[in-house]
C-alpha positions in Angstrom: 36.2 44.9 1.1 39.4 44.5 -0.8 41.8 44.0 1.7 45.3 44.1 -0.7 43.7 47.6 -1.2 42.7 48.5 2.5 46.4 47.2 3.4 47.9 49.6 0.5 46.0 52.5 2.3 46.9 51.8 5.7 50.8 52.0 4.3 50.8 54.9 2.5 52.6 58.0 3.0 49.7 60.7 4.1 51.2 63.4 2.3 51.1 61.1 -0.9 47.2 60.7 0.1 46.8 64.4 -0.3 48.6 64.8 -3.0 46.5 62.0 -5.0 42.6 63.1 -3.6 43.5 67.0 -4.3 44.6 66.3 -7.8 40.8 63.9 -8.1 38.9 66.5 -6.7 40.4 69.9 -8.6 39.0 67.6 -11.8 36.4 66.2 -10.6 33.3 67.9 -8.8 31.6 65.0 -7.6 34.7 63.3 -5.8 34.9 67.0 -3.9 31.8 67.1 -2.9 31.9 63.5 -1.5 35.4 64.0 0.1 33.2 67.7 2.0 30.5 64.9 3.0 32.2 62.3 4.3 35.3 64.0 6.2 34.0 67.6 6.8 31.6 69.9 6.5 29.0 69.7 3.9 29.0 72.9 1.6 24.9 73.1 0.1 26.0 75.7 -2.4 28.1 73.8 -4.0 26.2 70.6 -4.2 23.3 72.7 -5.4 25.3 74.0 -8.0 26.7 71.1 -9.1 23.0 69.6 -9.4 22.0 72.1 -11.6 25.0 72.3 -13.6 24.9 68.3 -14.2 21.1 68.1 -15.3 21.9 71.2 -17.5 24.7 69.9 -19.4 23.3 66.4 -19.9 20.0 68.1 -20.9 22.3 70.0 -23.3 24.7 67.2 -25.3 21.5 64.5 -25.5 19.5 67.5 -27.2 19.7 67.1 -30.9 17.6 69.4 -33.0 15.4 70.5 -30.3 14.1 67.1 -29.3 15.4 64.4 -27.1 15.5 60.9 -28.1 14.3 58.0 -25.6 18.2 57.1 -25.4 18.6 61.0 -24.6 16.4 60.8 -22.4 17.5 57.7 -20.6 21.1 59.5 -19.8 19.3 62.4 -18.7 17.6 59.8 -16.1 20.6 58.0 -15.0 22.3 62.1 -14.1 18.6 62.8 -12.4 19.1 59.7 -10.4 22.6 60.8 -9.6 21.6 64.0 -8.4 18.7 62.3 -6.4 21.3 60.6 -4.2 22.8 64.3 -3.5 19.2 65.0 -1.9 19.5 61.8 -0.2 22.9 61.9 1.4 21.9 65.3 3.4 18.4 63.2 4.6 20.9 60.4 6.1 22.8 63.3 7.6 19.4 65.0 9.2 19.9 67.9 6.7 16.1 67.5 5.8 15.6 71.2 4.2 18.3 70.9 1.9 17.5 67.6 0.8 14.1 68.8 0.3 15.6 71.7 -1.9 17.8 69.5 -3.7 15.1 66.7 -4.7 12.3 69.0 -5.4 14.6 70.9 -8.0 15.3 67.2 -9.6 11.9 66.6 -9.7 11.0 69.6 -11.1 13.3 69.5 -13.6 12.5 65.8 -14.5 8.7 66.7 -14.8 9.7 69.7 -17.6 11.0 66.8 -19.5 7.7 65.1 -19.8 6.4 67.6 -22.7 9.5 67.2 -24.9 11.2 64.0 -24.2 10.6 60.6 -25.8 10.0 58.6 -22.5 8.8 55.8 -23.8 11.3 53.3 -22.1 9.5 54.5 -18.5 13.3 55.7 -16.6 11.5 59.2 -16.4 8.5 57.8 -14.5 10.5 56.0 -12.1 12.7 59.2 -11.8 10.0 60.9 -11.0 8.4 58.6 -8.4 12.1 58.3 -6.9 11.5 62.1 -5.6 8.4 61.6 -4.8 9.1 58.8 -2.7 12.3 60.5 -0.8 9.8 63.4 -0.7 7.3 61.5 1.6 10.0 60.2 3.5 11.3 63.5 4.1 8.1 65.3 5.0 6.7 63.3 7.7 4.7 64.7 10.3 6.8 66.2 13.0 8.0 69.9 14.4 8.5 71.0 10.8 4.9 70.3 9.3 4.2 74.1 8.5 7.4 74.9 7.0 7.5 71.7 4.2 3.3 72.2 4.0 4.0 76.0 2.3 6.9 74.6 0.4 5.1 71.7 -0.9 2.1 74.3 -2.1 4.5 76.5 -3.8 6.2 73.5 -5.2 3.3 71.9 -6.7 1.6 75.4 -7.6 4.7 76.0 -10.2 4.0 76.4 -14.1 6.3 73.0 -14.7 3.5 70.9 -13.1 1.0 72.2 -15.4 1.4 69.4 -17.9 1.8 66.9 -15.6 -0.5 67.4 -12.8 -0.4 63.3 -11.2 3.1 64.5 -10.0 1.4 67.8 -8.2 -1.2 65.8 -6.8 0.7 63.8 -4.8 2.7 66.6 -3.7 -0.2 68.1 -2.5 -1.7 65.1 -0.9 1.6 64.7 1.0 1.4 68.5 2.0 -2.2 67.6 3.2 -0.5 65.9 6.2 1.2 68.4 7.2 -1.5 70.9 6.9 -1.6 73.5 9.9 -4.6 76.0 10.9 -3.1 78.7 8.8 -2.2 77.2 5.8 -5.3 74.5 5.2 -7.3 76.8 3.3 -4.2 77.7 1.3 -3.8 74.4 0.3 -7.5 73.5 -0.6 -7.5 77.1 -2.7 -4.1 75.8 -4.3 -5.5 72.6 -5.2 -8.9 73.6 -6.6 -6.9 76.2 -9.2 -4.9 73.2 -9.8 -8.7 70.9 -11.0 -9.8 74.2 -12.8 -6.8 73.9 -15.4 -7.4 70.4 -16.4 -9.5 69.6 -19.8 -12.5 68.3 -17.9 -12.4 70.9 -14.8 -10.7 68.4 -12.4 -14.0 65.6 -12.4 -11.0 63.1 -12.8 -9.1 64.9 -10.1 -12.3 64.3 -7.1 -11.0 61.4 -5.9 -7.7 62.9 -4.9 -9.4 66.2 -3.6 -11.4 63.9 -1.5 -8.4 62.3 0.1 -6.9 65.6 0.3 -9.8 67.1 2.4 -9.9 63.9 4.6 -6.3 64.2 5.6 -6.5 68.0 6.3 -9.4 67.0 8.6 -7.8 64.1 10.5 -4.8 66.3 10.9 -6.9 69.3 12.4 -9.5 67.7 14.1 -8.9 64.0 15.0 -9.3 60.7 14.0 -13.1 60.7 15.0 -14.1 63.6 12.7 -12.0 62.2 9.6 -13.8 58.6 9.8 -17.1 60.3 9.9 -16.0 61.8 6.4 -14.9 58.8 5.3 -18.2 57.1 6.4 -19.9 59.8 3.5 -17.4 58.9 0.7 -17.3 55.0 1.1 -17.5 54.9 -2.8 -14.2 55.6 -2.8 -11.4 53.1 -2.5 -8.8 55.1 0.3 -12.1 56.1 2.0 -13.4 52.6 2.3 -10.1 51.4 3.4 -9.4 53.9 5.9 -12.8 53.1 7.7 -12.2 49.0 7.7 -9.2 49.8 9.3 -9.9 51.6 11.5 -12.7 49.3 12.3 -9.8 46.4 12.6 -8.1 48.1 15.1 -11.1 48.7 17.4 -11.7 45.1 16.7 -15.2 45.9 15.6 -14.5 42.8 12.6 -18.2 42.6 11.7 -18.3 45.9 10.5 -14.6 45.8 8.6 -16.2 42.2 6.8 -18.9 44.1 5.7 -17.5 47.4 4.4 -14.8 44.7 2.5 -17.7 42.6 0.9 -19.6 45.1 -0.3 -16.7 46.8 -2.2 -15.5 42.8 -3.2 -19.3 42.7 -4.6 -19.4 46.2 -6.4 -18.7 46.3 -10.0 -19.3 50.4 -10.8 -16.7 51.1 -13.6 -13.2 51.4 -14.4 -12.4 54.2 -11.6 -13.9 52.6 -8.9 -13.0 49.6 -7.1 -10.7 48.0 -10.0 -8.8 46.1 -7.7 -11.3 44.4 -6.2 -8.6 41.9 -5.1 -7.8 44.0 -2.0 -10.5 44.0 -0.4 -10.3 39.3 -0.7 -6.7 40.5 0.4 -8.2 42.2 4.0 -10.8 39.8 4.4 -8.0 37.2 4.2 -6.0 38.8 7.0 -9.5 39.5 9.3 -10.3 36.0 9.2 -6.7 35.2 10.5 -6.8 37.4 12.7 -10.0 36.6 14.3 -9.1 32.4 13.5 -12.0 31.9 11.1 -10.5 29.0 9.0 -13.4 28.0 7.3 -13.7 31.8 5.7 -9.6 32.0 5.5 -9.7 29.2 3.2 -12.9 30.0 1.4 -11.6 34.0 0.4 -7.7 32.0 0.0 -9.8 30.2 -3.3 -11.3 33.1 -4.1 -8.1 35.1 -4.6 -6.8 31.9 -6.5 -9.6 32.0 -8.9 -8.5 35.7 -9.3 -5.0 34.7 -10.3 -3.1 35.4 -6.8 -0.9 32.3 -6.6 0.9 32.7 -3.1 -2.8 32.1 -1.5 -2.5 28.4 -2.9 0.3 27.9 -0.8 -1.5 29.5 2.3 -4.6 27.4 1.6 -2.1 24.5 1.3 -0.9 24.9 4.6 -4.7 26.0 6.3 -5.6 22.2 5.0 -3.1 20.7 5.9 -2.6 21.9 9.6 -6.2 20.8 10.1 -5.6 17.6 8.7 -7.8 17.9 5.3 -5.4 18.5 2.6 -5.5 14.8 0.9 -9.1 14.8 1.2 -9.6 18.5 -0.1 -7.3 18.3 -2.8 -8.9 16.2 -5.5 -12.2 18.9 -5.6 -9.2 22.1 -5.4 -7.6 20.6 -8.3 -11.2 20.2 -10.4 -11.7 24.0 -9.4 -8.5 25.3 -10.3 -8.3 23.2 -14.1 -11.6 24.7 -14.9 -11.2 28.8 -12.8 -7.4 29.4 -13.9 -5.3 29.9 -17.3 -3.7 27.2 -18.2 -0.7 28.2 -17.2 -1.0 29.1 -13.8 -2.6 25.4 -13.6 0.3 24.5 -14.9 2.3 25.8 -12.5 1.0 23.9 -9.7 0.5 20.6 -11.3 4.2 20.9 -11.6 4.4 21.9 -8.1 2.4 19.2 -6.8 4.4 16.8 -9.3 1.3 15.7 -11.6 3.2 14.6 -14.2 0.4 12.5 -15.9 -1.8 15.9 -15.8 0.9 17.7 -17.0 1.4 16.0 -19.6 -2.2 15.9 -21.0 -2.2 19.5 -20.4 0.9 20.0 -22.4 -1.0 18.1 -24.9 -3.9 20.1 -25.1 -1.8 23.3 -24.8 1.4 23.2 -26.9 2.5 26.7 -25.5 3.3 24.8 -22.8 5.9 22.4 -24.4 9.3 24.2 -24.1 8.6 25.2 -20.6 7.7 21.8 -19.1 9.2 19.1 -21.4 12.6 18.7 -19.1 10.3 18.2 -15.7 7.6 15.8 -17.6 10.3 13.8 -19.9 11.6 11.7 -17.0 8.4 10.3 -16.4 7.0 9.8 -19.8 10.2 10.2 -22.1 8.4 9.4 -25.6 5.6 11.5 -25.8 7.5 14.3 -24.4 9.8 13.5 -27.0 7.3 13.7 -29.4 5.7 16.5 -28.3 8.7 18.7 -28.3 10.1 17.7 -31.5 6.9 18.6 -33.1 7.1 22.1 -31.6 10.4 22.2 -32.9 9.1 21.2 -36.8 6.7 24.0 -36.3 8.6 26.9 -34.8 11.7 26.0 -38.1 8.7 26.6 -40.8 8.4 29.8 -39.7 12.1 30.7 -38.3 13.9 33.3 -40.6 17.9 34.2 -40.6 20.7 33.0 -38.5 19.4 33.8 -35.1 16.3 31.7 -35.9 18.1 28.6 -36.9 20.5 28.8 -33.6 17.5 28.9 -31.8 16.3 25.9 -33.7 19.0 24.2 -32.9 19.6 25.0 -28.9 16.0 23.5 -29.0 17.4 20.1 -30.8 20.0 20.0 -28.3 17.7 20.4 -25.4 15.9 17.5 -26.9 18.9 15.1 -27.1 19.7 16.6 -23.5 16.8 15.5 -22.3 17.9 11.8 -23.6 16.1 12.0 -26.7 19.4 12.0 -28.8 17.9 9.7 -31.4 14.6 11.9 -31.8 17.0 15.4 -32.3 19.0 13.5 -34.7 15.9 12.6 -36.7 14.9 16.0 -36.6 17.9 17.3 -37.9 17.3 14.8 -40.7 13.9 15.8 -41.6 15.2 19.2 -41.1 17.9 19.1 -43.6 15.2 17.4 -46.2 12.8 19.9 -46.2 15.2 22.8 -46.3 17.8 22.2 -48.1 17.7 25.4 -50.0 18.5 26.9 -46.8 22.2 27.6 -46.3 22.4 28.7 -42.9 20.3 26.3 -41.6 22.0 23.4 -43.1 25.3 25.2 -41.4 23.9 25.5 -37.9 22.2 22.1 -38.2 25.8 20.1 -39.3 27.1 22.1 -36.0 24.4 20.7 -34.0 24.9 17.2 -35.0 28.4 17.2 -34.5 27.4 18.1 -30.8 24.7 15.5 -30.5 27.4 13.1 -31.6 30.5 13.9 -29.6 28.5 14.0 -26.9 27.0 10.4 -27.6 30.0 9.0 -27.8 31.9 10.6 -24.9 33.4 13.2 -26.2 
């Protein structure tokens, strides 16, 4: 807090105070609105109006010709976002309706802009899963589950959704939670209209319908009755993990390491258990949980080999704690040069302070070069010297214009940095030689030496 400011407050004349935030908030909406929130009662209306007025006009001036431009579109997002906040300040206050009328308009009005903006920077997306998100945290279970159920149906049921049905979906698998009695065959009818407008009759859609009819069923008839339709749709990912949870918590960890290796094992397609990583991920936690170290560590490699690098540090510290790590090490550090890219290998050579390996992998891999050089040049100065110099040589054949050179030459001054001042001045050297024709070279490079040199000699 700035206190000189919080001091000047605390002195001033109240009337002068009233003068000052009247004369902010006759201009300025916003500042109204926030003084209604904060020190009185909130007006809805007005905020509502304002919301709608703001998206309009900024929909308006970043229109040009009928199209909006992917920086249009971006200041369209940062006003959604703004008016998002609106929604949010009446869920901190408990105002949970109106917050749910004010983000759903956003998000309505956000998904119209899908069809004729150029969204390619992805703010719109993340606008759009910004409502979403305060939508779920809005509609949670509770005394008002039939009243945000119908308003989520109507909401997703609107035209707007039509051409961009994943943001409908998860509105209705959110209503799906709320479901009541009266309304669950509303809901399943709302959904199945929405499946029969897509270009392939809603086949892509299944999964999500499955989920849907899963969560009407464990609202309406228990947890029992919902894992017994899981049990039928275990080819499906949210299925599969519902029922190995489930089996966690009944502590039944036989059947949860099964259900998790055979989904680690299958290998049916794209749609289908992509992220097979998840299931390492559980198996993982089981084997904590039940204090199988000999599996922890074994599923900890296997989510290594997969390119997870926090479970090196968790099969680190499994060895470790029962005394193995210097004798298991050696073999890990075989598996992982030959299982992983080089450089996430590279990563924990450096980690583990391998210089000598890190070198020969630099060697083999010159990608690596720029990244590793200042860690590895203490140890073994003149090849790294060497090494990075070349890259330098390299990467100035093919450098273009006067941003190319300077980045030529911060890379010479890294390498006299990293002591190899005579090195960088031979570069520059060689550099000046072969390119002489090149005038903006040759004037970044007599800047560069005149740094290498003041700097040699103190300066």
């Amino acid at each position: 807090m700035d206190k000189d400011l919080k001091q000047l407050l605390e002195d001033a004349e109240k009337q002068k105070l009233i003068d000052y935030l009247l004369n902010l908030a006759e201009n300025n909406d916003w500042i109204r609105n926030e003084l209604y929130m904060t020190i009185g009662k909130p007006q809805p209306e007005l905020e509502m109006e304002y919301v709608k007025n703001l998206i309009n006009e900024s929909i308006r001036t970043n229109t040009v010709r009928g199209s909006i431009g992917y920086r249009g579109c971006d200041n369209i997002c940062i006003v959604l976002d703004k008016c998002t906040a609106v929604g949010e300040k009446y869920y901190n206050i408990g105002d949970m309706r109106i917050a749910l009328d004010i983000i759903s308009y956003v998000l309505g009005r956000a998904v119209g802009l899908c069809t004729r903006a150029d969204s390619s920077s992805g703010m719109l997306v993340i606008s759009i899963e910004q409502c979403l998100e305060n939508i779920r945290k809005i509609c949670v279970p509770g005394s008002d589950d039939s009243y945000n159920c119908n308003y989520l149906i109507k909401l997703a049921s609107k035209k707007v959704f039509t051409n961009y049905d994943d943001a409908a979906v998860q509105l209705f698998i959110i209503a799906s939670q709320l479901v009541t009695a009266k309304n669950a065959d509303k809901l399943k009818d709302a959904f199945e209209k929405l499946m029969n407008q897509t270009y392939d009759g809603g086949k892509y859609l299944k999964d999500s319908q499955i989920e849907i009819e899963y969560n009407i069923i464990k609202k309406l008839n228990g947890e029992q009755d919902a894992l017994s339709y899981a049990y039928k749709n275990l080819d499906m990912d949210n299925m599969r993990e519902a029922v190995v949870y489930a089996a966690i918590q009944a502590k039944n960890y036989k059947e949860a390491e099964k259900l998790c290796i055979e989904a680690g094992n299958m290998n049916t397609g794209i749609r289908k258990y992509r992220d097979r990583n998840k299931w390492h991920e559980i198996l993982f936690g089981l084997y904590r949980e039940t204090g199988d170290t000999n599996k922890q560590a074994e599923t900890a490699k296997q989510l290594i080999f997969r390119g997870d690098r926090k479970y090196y540090d968790e099969l680190k510290n499994l060895y470790m704690q029962s005394g193995e790590w210097e004798e298991k090490y050696p073999q890990l550090r075989a598996e992982l040069k030959e299982k992983l890219p080089c450089h996430m290998y590279a990563v924990i050579l450096q980690e583990e302070k391998e210089w000598r390996l890190l070198l020969e992998l630099m060697n083999s891999e010159s990608s690596l070069v720029e990244t590793y050089a200042e860690c590895v040049a203490p140890y073994y100065p003149e090849q790294v010297y060497n090494l990075y110099s070349n890259i330098i040589l390299s990467k100035a054949a093919e450098a273009t214009g006067r941003r190319g050179y300077k980045y030529i030459c911060r890379m010479i001054l890294k390498l006299a940095d990293m002591g190899g001042t005579a090195m960088a001045l031979d570069v520059v050297n060689r550099l000046r030689s072969t390119y002489p024709r090149r005038s903006s070279l040759m004037d970044e490079l007599d800047k560069t030496e005149l740094k290498i040199n003041r700097t040699k000699n103190g300066k």
